[in-house]
LODRENDO-837801 format. One record per residue (C-alpha): x, y, z; residue in one letter. Coordinates in pm, whole numbers, padded with zeros to 5 digits, always signed. Layout:
BEGIN
XYZA
...
# end
This chain:
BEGIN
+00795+01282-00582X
+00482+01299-00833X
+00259+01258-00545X
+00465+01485-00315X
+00418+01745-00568X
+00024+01678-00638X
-00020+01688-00215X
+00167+02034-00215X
-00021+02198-00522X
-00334+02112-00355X
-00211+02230-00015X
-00100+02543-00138X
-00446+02619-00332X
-00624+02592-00031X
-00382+02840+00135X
-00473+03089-00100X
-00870+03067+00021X
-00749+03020+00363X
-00571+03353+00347X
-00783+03569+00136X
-00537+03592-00169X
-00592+03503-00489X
-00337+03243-00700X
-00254+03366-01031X
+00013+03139-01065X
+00147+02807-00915X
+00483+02569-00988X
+00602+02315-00745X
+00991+02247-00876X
+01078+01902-00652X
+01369+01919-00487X
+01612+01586-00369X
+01511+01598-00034X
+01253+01674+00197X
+01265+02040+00212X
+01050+02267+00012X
+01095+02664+00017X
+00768+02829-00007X
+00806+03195-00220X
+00519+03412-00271X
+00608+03644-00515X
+00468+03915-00786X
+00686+03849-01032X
+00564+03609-01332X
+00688+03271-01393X
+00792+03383-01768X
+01006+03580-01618X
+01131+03471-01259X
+01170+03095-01395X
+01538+03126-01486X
+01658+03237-01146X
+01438+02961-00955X
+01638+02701-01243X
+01964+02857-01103X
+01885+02866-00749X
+01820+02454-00757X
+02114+02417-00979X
+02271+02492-00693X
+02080+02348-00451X
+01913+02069-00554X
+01785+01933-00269X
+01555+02205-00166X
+01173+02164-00368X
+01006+02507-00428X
+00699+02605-00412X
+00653+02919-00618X
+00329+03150-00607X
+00241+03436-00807X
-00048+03669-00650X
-00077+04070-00664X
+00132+04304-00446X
-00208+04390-00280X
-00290+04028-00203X
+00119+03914-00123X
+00114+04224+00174X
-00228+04110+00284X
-00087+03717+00314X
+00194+03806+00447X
+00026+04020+00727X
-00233+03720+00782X
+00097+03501+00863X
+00025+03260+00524X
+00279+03015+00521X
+00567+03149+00310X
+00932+03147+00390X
+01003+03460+00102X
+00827+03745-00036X
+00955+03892-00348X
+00713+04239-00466X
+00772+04525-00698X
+00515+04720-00421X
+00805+04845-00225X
+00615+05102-00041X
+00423+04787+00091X
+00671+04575+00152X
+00907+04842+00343X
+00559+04867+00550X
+00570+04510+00585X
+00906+04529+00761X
+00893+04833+00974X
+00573+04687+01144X
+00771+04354+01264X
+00639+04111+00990X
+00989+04044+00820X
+01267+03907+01035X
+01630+03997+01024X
+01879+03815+00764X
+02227+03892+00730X
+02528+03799+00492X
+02840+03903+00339X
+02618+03919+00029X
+02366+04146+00199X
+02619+04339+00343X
+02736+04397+00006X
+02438+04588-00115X
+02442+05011-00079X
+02261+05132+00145X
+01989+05288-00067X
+01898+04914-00176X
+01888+04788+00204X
+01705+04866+00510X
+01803+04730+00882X
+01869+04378+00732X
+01454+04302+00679X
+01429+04396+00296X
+01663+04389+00004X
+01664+04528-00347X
+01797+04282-00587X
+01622+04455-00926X
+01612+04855-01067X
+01322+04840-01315X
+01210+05119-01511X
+00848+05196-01565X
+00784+05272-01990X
+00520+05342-02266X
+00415+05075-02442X
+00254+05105-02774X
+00122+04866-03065X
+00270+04968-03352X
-00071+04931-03585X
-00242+05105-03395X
-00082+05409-03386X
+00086+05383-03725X
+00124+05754-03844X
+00149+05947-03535X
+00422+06125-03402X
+00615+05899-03111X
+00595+06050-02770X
+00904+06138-02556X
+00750+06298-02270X
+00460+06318-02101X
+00326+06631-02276X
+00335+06482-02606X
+00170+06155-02464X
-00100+06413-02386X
-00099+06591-02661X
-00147+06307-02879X
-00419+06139-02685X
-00594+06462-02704X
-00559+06519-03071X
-00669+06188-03120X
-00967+06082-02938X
-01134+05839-03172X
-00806+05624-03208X
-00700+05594-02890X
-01103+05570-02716X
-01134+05229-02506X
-00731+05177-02629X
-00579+05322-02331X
-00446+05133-02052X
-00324+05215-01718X
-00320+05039-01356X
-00647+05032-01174X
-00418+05187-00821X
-00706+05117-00604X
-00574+04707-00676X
-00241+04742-00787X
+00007+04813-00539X
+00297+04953-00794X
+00038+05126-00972X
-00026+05347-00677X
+00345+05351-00586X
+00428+05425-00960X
+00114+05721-00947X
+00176+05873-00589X
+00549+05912-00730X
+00453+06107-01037X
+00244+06334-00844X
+00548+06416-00633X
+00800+06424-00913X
+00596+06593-01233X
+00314+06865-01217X
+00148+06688-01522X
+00075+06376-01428X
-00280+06498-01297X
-00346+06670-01669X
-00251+06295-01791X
-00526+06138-01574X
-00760+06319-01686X
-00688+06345-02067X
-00643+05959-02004X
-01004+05964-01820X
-01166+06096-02119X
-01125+05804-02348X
-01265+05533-02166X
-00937+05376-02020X
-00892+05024-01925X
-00762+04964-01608X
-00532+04670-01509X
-00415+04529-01178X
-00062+04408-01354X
+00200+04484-01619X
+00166+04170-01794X
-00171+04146-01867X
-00118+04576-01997X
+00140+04386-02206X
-00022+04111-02377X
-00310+04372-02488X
-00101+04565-02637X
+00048+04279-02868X
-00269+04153-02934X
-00409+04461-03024X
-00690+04583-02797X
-00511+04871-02636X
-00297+05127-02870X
-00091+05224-02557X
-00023+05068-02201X
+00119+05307-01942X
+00327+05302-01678X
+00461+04879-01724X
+00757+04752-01664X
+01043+04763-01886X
+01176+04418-01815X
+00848+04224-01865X
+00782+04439-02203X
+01140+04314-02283X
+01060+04015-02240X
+00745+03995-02430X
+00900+04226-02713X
+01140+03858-02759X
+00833+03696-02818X
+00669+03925-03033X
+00841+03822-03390X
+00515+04052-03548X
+00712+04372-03423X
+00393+04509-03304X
+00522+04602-03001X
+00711+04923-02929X
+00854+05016-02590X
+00902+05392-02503X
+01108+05557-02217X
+00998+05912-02127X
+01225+06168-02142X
+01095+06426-01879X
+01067+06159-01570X
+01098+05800-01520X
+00995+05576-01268X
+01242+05294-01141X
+01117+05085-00910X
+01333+04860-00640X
+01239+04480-00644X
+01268+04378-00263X
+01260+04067-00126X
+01193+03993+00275X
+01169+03690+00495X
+00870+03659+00677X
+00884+03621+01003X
+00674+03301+01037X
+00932+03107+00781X
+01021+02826+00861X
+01248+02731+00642X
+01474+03042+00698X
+01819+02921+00542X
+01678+02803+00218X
+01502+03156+00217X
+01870+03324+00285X
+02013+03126+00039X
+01779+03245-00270X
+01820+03580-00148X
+02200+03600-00180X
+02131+03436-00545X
+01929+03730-00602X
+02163+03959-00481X
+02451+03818-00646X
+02277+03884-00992X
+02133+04174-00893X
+02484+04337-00785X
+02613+04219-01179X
+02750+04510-01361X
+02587+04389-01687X
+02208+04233-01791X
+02380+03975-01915X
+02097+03681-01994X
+01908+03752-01706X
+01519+03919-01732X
+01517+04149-01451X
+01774+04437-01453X
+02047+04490-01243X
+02053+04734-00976X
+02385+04895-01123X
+02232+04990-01418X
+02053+05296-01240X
+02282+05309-00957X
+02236+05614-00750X
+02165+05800-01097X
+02208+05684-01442X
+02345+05931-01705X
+02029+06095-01781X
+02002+06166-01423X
+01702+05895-01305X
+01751+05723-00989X
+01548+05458-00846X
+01265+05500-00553X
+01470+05506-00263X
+01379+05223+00049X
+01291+05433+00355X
+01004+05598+00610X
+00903+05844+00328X
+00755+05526+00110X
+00449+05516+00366X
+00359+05862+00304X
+00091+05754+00067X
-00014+05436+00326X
-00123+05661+00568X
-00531+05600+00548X
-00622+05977+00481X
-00335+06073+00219X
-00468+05700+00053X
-00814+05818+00058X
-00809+06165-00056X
-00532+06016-00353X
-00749+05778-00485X
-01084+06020-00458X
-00866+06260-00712X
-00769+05959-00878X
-01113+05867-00922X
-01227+06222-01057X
-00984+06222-01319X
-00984+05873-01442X
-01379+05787-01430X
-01538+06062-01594X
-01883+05981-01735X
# end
């Protein structure tokens, strides 16, 4: 099974230069018998390990091989038939594209059928995690300064404080990130300050990021004062870790971002019942009423609204708004105005 495992890691390596997508990170978890489910996924092993440990629990006899890329380079795979049998993204805009242009194929299930319609679409994608977008901060760095609630006091104290928060500041690079640009396209739709942000953010030399975690671990470490727009469940997470307490996580008052986890099977899979069967895991946690001990949020705890009245990014045709090639073009050119300023 050693060997096994050795053959696949190398296998899978070379799919990634085969299919134009770069690895950020691999596990093969053997199973009993000869069939191995191939995931390619955004989500990082510190996090997504548990439910992988509870899907063979169950199922021992399936291996898995688990890949972490970027939600850019998991659409681009996916659309270049790379051999996966499940894609799991936090870019929901690209992987609803994904499925209304025939590259997911149908999978149904009293589980699936279980799911509200706002976390479902035609039986191709399913929401299995609500995750919140928040502020994080290192406590150090900012020791002294009011908190910010909103976005207007996030501006106001990166304004009135220039030489503490210069090079500190760190935000998605959306031209890479896929749920950056979801997360940004939103906000420009949902707050009329999010531009004044940019560019307040765009005077202080900000340092962009293709993913959360990466934000994150700056932020504990101390090189940025603030990280913008990352996901609540992977700050959770690393706030567990952080024993220092110099982490802070913030959740904006004005607007928040909540993002739908989706996961679709490819329609190239080949091992399509193994890919069902992780699925309905998901969704059977997901559905929970509680977090209980599990890192990703459940999709009740936003619901349709929560009781600040937030709801989560909705699946459906208005997602690919911002995918059409001129609305992506003249976003990111504004994008690029306010956030590169020399």
């Amino acid at each position: 099974m050693r060997i096994l495992g050795l053959a696949l890691g190398v296998i899978l390596a070379g799919a990634g230069a085969l299919f134009a997508y770069e690895v950020e990170e691999e596990r093969f978890y053997p199973g009993t018998g000869p069939s191995v489910l191939r995931v390619i996924s955004t989500a990082d092993l510190a996090v997504f390990e548990p439910y992988l440990l509870a899907f063979q629990a169950k199922r021992p006899d399936i291996g898995i091989a688990y890949t972490v890329t970027s939600s850019t380079d998991l659409a681009k795979a996916i659309r270049d038939s790379a051999p996966f049998d499940l894609a799991l993204s936090s870019a929901m805009d690209l992987q609803f594209q994904l499925a209304n242009d025939g590259f997911a194929r149908p999978y149904r299930s009293p589980v699936t059928a279980d799911l509200p319609d706002w976390a479902r679409w035609r039986d191709l994608i399913f929401a299995f995690s609500a995750e919140r977008a928040v502020v994080v901060v290192n406590a150090e760095r900012i020791a002294g300064l009011p908190l910010p609630a909103t976005r207007q006091e996030l501006i106001a104290l990166l304004r009135d404080h220039p030489e503490r928060f210069h090079g500190a500041v760190g935000t998605y690079d959306v031209r890479e990130s896929g749920l950056g640009y979801l997360f940004a396209t939103k906000e420009t739709r949902s707050t009329d300050v999010y531009w004044r942000l940019a560019e307040v953010m765009g005077r202080l030399d900000p340092q962009l990021y293709c993913c959360s975690g990466q934000m994150i671990d700056d932020v504990a470490a101390g090189r940025l004062a603030v990280a913008y727009n990352v996901l609540g469940s992977y700050a959770a997470e690393r706030l567990a870790r952080d024993s220092g307490g110099r982490v802070q996580i913030l959740r904006m008052e004005d607007f928040e971002n909540i993002m739908l986890r989706t996961a679709i099977i490819p329609r190239n899979a080949t091992e399509v019942a193994a890919a069902g069967a992780l699925v309905e895991l998901l969704l059977e946690t997901g559905l929970r009423p509680t977090a209980e001990d599990w890192p990703l949020p459940p999709l009740g705890q936003t619901g349709g609204a929560d009781g600040a009245g937030f709801s989560p990014i909705r699946l459906g045709p208005a997602l690919m708004v911002y995918l059409d090639p001129l609305n992506r073009r003249t976003f990111l050119a504004e994008w690029e105005n306010a956030m590169e300023q020399r």
